[in-house]
PASEBA-1860 file (N, C-alpha, C; in nm, 3 decimals):
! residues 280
1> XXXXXXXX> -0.431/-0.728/-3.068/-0.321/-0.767/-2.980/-0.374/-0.851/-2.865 ~ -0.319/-0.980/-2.832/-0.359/-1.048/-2.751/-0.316/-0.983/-2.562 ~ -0.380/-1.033/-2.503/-0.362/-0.973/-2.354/-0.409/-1.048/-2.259 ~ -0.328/-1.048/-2.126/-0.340/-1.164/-2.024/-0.353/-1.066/-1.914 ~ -0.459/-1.080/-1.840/-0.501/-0.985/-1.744/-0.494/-1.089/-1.610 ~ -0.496/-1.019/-1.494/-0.485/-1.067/-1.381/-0.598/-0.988/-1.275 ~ -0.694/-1.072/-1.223/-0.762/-1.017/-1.172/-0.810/-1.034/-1.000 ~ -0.751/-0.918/-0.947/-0.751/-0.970/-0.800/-0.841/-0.860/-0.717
9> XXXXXXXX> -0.934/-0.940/-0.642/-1.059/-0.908/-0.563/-1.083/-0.916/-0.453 ~ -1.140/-0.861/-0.412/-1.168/-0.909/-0.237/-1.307/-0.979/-0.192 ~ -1.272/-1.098/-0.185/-1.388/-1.198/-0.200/-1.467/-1.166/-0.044 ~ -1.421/-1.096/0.009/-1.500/-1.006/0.172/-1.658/-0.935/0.085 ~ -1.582/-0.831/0.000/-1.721/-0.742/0.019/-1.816/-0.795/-0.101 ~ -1.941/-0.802/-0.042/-2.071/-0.896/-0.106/-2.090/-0.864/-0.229 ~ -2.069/-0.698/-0.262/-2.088/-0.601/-0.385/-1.967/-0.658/-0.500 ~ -1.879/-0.749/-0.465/-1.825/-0.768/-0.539/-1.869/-0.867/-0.643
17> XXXXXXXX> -1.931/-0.963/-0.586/-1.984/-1.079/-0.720/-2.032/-1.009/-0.824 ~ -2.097/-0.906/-0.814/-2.230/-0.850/-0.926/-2.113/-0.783/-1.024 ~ -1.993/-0.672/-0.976/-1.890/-0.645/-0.992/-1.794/-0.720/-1.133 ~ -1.766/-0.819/-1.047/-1.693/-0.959/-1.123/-1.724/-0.949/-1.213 ~ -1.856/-1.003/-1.239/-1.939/-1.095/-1.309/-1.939/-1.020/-1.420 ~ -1.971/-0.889/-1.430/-2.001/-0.760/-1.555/-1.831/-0.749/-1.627 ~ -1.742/-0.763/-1.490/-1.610/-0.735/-1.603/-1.534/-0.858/-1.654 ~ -1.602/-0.971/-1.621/-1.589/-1.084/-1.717/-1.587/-1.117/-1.791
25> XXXXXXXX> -1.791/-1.072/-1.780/-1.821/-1.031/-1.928/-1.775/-0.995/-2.009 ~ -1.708/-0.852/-2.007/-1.653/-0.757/-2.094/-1.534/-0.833/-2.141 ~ -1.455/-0.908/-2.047/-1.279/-0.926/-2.073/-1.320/-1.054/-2.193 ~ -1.445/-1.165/-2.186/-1.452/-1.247/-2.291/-1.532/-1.163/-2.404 ~ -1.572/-1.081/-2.348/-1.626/-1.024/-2.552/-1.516/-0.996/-2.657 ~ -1.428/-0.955/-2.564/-1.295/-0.872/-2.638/-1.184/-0.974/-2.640 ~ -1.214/-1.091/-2.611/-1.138/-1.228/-2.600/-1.041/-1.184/-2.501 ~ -1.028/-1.147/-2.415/-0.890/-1.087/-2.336/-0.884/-1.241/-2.248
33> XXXXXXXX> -0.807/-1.310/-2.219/-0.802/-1.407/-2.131/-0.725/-1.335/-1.989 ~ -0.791/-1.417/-1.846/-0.785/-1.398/-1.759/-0.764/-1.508/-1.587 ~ -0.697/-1.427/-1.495/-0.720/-1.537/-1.410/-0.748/-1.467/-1.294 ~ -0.781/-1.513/-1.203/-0.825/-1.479/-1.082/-0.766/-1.468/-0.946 ~ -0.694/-1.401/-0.856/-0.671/-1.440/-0.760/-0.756/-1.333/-0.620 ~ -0.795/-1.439/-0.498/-0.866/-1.363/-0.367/-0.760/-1.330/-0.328 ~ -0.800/-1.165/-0.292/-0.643/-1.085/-0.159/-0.684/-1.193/-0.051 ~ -0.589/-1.236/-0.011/-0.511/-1.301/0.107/-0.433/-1.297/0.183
41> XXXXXXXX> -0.463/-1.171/0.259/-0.367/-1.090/0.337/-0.228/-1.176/0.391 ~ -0.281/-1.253/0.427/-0.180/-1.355/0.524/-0.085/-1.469/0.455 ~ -0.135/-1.478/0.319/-0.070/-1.546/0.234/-0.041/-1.447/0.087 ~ 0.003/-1.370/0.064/0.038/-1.318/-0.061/0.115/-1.376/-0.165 ~ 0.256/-1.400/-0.067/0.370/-1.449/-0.135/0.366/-1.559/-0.177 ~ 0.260/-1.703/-0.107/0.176/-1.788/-0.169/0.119/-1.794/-0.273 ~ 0.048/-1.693/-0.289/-0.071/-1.611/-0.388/0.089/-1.621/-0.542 ~ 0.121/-1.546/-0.523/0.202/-1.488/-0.640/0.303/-1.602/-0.706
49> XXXXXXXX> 0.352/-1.684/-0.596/0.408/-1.848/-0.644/0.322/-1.887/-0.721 ~ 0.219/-1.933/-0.705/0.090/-1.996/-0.755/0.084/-1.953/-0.887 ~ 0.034/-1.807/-0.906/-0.006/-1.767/-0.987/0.093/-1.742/-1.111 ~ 0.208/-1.636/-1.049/0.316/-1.639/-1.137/0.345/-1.707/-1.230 ~ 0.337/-1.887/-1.230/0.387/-1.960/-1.279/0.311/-1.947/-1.375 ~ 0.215/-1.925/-1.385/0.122/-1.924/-1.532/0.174/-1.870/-1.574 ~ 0.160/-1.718/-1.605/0.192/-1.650/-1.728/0.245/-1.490/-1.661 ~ 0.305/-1.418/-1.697/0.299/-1.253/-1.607/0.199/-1.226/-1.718
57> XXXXXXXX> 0.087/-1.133/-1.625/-0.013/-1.062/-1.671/0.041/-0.925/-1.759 ~ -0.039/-0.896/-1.874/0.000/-0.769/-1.897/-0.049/-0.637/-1.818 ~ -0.152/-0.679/-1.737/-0.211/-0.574/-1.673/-0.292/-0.640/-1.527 ~ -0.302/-0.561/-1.428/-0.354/-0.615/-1.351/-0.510/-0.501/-1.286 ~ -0.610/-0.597/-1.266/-0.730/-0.518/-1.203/-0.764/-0.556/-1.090 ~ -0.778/-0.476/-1.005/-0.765/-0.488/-0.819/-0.912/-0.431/-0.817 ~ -1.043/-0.517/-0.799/-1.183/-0.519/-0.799/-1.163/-0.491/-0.645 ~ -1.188/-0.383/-0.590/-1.236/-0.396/-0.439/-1.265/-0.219/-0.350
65> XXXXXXXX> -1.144/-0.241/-0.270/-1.124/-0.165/-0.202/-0.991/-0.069/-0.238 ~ -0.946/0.036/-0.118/-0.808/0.061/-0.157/-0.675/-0.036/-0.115 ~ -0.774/-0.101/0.022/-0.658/-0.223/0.054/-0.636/-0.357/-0.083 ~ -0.755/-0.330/-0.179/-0.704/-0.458/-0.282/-0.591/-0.441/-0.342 ~ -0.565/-0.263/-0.375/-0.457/-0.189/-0.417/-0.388/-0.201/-0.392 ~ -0.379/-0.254/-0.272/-0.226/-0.223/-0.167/-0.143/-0.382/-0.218 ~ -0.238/-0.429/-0.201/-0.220/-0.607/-0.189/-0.182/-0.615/-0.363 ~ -0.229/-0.591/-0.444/-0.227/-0.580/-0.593/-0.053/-0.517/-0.587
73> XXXXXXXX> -0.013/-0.418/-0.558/0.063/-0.353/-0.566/0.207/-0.417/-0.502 ~ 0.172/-0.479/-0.381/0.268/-0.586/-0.333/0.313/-0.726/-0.429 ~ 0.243/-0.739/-0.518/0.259/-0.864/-0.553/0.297/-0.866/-0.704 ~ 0.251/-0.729/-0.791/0.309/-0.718/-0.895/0.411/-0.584/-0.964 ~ 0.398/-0.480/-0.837/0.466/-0.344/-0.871/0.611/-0.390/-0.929 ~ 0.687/-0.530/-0.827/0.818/-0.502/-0.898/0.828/-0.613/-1.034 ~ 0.728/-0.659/-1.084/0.737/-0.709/-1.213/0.667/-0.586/-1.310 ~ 0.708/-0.495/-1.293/0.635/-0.374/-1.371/0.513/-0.371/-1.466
81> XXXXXXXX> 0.418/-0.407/-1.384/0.253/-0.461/-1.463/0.217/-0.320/-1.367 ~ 0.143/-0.291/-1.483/-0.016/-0.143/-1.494/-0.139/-0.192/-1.343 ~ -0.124/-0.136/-1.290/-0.251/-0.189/-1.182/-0.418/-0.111/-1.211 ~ -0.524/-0.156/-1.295/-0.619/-0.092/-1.300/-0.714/-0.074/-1.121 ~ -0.716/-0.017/-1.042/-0.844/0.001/-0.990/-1.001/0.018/-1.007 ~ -1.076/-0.099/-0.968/-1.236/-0.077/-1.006/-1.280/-0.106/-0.867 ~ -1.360/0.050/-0.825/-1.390/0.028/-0.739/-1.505/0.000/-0.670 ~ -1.541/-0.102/-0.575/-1.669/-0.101/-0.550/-1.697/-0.096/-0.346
89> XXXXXXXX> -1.848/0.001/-0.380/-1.854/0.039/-0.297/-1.836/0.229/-0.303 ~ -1.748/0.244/-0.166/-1.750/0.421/-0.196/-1.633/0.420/-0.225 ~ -1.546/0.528/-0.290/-1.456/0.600/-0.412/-1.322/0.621/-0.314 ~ -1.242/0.575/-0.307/-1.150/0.522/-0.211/-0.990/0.636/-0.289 ~ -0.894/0.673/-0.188/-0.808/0.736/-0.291/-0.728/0.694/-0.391 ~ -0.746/0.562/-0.371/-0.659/0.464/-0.473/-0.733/0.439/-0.607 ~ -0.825/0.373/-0.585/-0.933/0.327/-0.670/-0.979/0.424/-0.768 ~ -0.900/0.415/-0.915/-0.962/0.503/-1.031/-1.137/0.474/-1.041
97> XXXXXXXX> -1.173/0.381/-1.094/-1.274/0.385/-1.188/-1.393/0.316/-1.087 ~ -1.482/0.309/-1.176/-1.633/0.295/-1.065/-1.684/0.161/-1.154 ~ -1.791/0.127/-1.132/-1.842/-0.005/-1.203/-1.904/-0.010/-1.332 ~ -1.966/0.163/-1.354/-1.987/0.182/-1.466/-1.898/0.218/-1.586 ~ -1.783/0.201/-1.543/-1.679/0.213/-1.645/-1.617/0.152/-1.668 ~ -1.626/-0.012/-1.625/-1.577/-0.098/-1.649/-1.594/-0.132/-1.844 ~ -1.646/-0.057/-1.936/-1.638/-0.068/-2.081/-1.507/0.016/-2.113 ~ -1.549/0.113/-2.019/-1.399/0.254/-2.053/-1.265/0.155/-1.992
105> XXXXXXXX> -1.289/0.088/-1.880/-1.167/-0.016/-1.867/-1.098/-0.110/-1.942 ~ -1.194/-0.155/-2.013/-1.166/-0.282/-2.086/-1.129/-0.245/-2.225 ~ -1.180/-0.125/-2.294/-1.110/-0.078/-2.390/-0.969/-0.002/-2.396 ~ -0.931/0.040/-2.296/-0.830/0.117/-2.255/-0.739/-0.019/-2.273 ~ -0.782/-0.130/-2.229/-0.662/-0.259/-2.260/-0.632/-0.302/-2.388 ~ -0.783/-0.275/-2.452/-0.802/-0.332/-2.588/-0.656/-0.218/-2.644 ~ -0.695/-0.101/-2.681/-0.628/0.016/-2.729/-0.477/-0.006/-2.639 ~ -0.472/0.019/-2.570/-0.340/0.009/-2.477/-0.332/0.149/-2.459
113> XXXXXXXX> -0.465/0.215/-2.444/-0.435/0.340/-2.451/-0.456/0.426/-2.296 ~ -0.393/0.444/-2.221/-0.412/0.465/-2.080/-0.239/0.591/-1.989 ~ -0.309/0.621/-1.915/-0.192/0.697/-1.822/-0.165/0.625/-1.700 ~ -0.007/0.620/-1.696/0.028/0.561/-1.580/0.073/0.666/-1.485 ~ 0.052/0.652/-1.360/0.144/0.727/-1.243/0.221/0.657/-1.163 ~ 0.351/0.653/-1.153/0.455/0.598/-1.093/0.388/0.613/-0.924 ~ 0.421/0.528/-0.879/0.378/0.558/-0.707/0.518/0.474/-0.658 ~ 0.605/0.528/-0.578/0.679/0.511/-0.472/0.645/0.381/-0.350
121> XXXXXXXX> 0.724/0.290/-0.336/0.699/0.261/-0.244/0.817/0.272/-0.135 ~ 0.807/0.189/-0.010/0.897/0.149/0.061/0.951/-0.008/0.078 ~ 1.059/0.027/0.082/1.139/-0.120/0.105/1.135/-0.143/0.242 ~ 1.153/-0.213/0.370/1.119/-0.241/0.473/1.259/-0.394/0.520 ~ 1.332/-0.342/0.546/1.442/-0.456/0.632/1.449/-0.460/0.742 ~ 1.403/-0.560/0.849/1.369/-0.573/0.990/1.483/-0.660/1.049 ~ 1.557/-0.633/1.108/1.662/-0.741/1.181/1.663/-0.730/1.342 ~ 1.650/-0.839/1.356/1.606/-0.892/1.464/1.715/-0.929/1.562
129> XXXXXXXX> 1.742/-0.912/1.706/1.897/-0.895/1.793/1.934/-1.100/1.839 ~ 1.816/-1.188/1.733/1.899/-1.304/1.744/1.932/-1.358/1.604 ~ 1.946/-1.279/1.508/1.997/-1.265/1.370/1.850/-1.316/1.286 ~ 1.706/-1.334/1.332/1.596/-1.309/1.251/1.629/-1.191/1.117 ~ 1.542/-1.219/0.964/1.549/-1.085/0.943/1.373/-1.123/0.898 ~ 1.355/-1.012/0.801/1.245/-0.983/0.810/1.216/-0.888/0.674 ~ 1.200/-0.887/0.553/1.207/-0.826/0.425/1.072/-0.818/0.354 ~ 1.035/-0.658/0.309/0.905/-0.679/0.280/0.879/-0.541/0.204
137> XXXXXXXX> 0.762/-0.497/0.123/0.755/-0.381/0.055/0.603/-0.326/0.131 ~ 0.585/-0.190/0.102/0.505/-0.120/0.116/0.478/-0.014/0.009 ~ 0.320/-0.023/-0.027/0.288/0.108/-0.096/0.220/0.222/0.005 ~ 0.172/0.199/0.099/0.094/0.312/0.199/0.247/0.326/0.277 ~ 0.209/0.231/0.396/0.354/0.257/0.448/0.369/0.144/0.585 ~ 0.472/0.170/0.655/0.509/0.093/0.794/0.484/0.107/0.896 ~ 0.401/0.070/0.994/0.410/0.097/1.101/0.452/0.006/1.232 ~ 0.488/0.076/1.313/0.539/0.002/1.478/0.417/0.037/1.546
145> XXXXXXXX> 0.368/-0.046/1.617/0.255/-0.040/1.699/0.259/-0.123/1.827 ~ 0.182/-0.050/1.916/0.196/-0.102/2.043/0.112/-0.213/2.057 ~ 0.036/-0.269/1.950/-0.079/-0.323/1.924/-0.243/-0.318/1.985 ~ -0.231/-0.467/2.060/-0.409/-0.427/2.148/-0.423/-0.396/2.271 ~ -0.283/-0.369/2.313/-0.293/-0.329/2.484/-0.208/-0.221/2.442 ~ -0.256/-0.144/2.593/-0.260/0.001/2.589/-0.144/0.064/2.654 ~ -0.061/0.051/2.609/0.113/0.072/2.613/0.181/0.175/2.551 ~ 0.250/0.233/2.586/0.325/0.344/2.528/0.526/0.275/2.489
153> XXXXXXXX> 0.523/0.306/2.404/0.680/0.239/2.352/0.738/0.322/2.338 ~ 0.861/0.292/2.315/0.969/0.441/2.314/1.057/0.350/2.180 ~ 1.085/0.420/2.082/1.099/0.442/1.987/1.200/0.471/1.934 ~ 1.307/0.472/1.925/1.443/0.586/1.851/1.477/0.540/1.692 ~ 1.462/0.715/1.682/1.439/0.722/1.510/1.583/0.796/1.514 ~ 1.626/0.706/1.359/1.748/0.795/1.319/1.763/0.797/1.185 ~ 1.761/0.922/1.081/1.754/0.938/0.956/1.892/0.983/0.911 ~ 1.946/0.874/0.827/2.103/0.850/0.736/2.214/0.852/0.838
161> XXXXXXXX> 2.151/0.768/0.958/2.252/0.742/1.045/2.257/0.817/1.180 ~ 2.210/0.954/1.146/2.205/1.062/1.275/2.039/1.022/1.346 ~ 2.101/1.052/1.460/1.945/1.074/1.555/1.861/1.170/1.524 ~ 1.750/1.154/1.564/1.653/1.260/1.520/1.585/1.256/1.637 ~ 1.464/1.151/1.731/1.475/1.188/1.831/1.393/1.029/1.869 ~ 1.345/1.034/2.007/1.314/0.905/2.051/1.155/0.924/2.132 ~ 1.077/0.824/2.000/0.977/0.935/2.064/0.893/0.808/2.152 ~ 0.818/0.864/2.231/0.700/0.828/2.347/0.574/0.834/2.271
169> XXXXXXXX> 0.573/0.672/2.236/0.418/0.707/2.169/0.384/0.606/2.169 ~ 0.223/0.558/2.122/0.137/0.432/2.126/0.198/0.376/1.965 ~ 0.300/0.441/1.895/0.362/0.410/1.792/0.415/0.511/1.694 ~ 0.470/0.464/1.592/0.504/0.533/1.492/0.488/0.497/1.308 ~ 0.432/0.573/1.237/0.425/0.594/1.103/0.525/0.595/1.004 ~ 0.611/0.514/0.900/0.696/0.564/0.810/0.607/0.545/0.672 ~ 0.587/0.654/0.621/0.469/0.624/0.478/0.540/0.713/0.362 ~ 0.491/0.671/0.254/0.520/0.714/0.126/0.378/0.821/0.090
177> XXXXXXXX> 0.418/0.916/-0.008/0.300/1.038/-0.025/0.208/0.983/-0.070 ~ 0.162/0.855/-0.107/0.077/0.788/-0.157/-0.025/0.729/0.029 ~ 0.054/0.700/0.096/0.008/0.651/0.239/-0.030/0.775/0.305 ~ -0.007/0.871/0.229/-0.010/1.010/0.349/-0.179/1.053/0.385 ~ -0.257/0.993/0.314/-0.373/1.015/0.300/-0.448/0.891/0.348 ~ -0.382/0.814/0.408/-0.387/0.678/0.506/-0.395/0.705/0.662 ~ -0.317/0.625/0.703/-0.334/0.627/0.827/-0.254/0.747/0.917 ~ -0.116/0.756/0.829/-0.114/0.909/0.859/-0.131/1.038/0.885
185> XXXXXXXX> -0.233/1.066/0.791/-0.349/1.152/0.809/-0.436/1.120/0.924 ~ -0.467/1.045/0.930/-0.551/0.991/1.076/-0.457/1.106/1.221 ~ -0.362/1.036/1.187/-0.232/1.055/1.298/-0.191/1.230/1.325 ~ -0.311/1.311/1.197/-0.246/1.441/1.187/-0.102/1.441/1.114 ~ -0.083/1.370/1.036/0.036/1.414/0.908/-0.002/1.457/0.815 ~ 0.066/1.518/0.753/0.042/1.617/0.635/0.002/1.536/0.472 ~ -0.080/1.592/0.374/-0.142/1.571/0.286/0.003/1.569/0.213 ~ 0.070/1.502/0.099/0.145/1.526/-0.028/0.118/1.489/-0.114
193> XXXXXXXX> 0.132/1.498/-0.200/0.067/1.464/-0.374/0.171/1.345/-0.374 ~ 0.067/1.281/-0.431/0.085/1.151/-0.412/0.189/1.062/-0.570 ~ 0.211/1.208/-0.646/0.320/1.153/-0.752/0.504/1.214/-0.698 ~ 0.486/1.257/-0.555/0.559/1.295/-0.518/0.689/1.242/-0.484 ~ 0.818/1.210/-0.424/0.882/1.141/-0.385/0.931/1.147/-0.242 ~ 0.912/1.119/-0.121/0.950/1.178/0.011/0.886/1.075/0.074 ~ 0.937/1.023/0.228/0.917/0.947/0.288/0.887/1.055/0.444 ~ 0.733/1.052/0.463/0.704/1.119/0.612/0.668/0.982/0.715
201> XXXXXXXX> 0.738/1.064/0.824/0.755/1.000/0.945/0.656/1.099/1.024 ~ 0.543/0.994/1.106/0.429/1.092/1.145/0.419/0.958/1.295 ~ 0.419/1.060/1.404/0.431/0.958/1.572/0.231/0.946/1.587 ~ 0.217/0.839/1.661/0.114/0.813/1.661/0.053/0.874/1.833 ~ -0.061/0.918/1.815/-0.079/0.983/1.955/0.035/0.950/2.034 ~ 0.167/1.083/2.020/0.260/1.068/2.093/0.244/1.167/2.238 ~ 0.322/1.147/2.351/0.355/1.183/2.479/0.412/1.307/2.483 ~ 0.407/1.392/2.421/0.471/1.527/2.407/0.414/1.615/2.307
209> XXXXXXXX> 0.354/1.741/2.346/0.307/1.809/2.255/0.392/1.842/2.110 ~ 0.483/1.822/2.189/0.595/1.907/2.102/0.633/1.821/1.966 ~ 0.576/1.664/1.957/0.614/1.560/1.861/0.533/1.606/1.707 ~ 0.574/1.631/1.611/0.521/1.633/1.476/0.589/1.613/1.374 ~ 0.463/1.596/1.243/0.528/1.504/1.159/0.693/1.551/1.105 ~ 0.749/1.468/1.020/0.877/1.519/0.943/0.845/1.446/0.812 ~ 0.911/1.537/0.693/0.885/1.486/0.570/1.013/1.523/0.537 ~ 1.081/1.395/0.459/1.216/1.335/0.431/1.211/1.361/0.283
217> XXXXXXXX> 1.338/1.365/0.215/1.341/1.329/0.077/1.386/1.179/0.046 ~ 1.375/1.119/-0.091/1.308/0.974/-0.115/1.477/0.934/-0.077 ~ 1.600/0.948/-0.094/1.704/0.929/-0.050/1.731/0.891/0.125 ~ 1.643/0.916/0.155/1.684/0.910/0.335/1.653/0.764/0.384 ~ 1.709/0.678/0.438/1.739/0.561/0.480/1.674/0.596/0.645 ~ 1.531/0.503/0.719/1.512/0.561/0.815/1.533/0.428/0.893 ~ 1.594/0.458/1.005/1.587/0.350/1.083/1.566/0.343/1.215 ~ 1.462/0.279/1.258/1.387/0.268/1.398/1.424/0.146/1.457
225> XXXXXXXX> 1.470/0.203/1.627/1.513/0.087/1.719/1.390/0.042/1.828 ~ 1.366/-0.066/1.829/1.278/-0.082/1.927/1.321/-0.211/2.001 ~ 1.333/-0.159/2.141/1.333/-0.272/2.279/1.179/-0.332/2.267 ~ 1.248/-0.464/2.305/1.116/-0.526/2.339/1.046/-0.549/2.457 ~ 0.928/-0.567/2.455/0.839/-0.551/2.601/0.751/-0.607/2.558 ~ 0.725/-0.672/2.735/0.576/-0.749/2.705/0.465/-0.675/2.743 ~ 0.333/-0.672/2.673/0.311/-0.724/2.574/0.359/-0.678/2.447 ~ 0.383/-0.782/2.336/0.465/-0.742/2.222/0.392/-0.628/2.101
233> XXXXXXXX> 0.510/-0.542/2.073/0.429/-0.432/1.992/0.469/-0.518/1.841 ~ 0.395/-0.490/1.769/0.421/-0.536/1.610/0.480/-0.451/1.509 ~ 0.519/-0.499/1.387/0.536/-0.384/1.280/0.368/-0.432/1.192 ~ 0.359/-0.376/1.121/0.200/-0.393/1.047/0.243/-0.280/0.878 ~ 0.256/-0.399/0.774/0.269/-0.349/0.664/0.161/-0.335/0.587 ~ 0.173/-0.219/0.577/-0.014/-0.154/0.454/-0.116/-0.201/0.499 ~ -0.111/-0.190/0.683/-0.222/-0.274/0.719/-0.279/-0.416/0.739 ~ -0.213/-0.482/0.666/-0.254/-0.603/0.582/-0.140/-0.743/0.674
241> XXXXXXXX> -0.028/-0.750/0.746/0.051/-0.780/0.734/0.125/-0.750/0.925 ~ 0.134/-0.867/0.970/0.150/-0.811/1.101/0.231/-0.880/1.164 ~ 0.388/-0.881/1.222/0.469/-0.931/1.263/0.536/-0.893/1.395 ~ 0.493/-0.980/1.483/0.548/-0.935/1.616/0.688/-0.948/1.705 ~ 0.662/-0.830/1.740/0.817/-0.794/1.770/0.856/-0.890/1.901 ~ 0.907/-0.935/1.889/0.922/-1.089/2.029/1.043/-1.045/2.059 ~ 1.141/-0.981/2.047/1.301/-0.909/2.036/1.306/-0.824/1.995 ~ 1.452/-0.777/2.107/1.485/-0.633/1.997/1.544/-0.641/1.885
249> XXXXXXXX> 1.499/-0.523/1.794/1.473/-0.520/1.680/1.594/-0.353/1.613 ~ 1.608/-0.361/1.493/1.616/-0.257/1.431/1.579/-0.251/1.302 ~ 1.475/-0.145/1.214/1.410/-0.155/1.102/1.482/-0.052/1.055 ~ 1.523/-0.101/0.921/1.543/-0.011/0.838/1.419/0.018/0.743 ~ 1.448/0.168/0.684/1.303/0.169/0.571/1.386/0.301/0.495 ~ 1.378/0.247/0.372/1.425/0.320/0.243/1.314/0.304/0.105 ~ 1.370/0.398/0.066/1.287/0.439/-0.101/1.286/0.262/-0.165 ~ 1.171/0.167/-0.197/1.193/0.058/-0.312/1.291/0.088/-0.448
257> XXXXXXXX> 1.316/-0.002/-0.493/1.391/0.010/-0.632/1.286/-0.001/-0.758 ~ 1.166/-0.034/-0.733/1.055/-0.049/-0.837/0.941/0.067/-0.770 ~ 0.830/0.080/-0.892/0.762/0.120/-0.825/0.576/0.085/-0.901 ~ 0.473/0.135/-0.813/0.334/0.085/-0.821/0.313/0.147/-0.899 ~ 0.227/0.105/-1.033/0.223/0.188/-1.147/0.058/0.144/-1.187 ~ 0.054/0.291/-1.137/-0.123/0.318/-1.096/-0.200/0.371/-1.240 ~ -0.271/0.310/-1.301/-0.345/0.382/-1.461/-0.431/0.497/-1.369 ~ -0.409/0.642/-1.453/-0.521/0.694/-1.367/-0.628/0.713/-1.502
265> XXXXXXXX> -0.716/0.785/-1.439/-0.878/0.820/-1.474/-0.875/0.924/-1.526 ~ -0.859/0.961/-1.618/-0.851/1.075/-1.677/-0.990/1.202/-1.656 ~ -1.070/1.139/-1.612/-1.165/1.246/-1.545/-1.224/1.267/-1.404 ~ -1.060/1.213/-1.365/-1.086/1.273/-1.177/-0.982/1.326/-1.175 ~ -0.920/1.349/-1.072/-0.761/1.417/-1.026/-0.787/1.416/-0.892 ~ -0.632/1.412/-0.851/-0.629/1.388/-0.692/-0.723/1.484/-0.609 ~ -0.739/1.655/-0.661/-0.784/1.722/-0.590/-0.973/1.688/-0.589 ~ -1.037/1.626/-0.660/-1.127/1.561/-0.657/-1.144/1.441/-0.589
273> XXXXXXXX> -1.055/1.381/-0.558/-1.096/1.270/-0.476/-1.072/1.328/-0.295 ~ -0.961/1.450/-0.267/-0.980/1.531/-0.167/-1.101/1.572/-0.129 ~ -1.144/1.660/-0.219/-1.287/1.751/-0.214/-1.402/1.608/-0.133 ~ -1.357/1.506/-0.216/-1.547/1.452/-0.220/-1.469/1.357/-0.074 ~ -1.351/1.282/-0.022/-1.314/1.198/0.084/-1.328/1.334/0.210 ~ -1.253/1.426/0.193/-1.229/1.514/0.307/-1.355/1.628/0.354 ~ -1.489/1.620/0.258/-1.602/1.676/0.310/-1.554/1.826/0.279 ~ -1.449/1.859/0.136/-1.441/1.996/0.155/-1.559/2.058/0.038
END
């Protein structure tokens, strides 16, 4: 069976050429034809014009990091293509496979024989109070940030319309159980299995002891108001992606209609990549 692979890398880390080069190899022994694209944080939607036009890949391999994932996942989750992770470097929570298994990779395409895990993302609608909008996806998740100066913003969160509360913080978190082990976690939000469905809202070193996380079900429509102030706080999608708030604003963030469809590794599991990331 013939197969058109798509292969996107992060031309940053050095470990990657040697990387490349071996699963090249492999993709022309097995005749698999292939193309290439560098994550380009700042240009994606560029990236995917470009490329698109060739051919849709039957599968896609994100050579890098977990941010290649993220970026991989933005650009082909809602054309429903398989995202392989190969990871190089250290063992990231996204990133199935390692460099020595790039044979176990390439046959898994040959065969078509592989497990997928649905991953959730977020949809992200930003409208802006001089009719700007602002439309975009996330697989980790969203954040409002006060950015590089040292500002506290005030915030008002309201989930399916009702208030919930308005919080005092250097920002706020909306992530999918897949992000929860992101920057969330950083933030002190809670761990969820990441085939889960729920959208947690986690405040970023907030102004009140009393502020902690909330975990939503995938139905809840969240929407955050933010006044603007100088200096301007941003939203920042999966990290990667950074748009400043110059006006007031109101974001909506709901469950995507597609979702990131992660091959896993059949000889790790999430609680293994816990154990060996979290030092337990």
């Amino acid at each position: 069976m013939f197969h058109f692979v798509a292969i996107v890398y992060n031309p940053v880390k050095e470990e990657v050429k040697k990387v490349l080069d071996a699963l090249k190899d492999s993709l022309y022994k097995q005749n698999i034809d292939f193309f290439l694209i560098k994550s380009d944080f700042s240009n994606y939607s560029a990236n995917l014009k470009q490329y698109w036009d060739i051919k849709k890949p039957d599968y896609v391999i994100s050579v890098g990091g977990d941010g290649t994932i993220l970026y991989s996942a933005r650009l082909f989750a809602k054309f429903d293509v398989p995202i392989i992770g190969l990871d190089v470097g250290k063992l990231g929570f996204l990133m199935q496979f390692s460099e020595i298994e790039i044979p176990k990779v390439v046959e898994m395409i040959v065969k078509g024989e592989f497990e997928v895990e649905n991953r959730m993302m977020l949809k992200v609608f930003a409208k802006f109070i001089s009719g700007g909008k602002y439309v975009n996806n996330a697989l980790n998740e969203i954040v409002v940030s006060r950015g590089k100066f040292h500002r506290l913003l005030d915030i008002d969160v309201f989930v399916n319309g009702e208030f919930l509360n308005r919080y005092r913080a250097d920002g706020i978190i909306v992530s999918t159980p897949t992000g929860s082990t992101a920057y969330s976690l950083s933030a002190f939000g809670p761990i969820v299995m990441p085939s889960l469905e729920n959208i947690v809202i986690t405040p970023i070193c907030p102004h009140t002891l009393s502020a902690r996380s909330i975990v939503l079900d995938s139905n809840s429509v969240v929407n955050l108001k933010i006044k603007h102030q100088e200096p301007s706080p941003v939203i920042v999608i999966d990290g990667q992606e950074y748009i400043d708030i110059y006006e007031d604003v109101e974001i909506d963030v709901s469950k995507c209609d597609f979702y990131a469809k992660l091959v896993l590794n059949q000889s790790r599991n999430f609680f293994d990549v816990l154990r060996a990331k979290l030092n337990w």
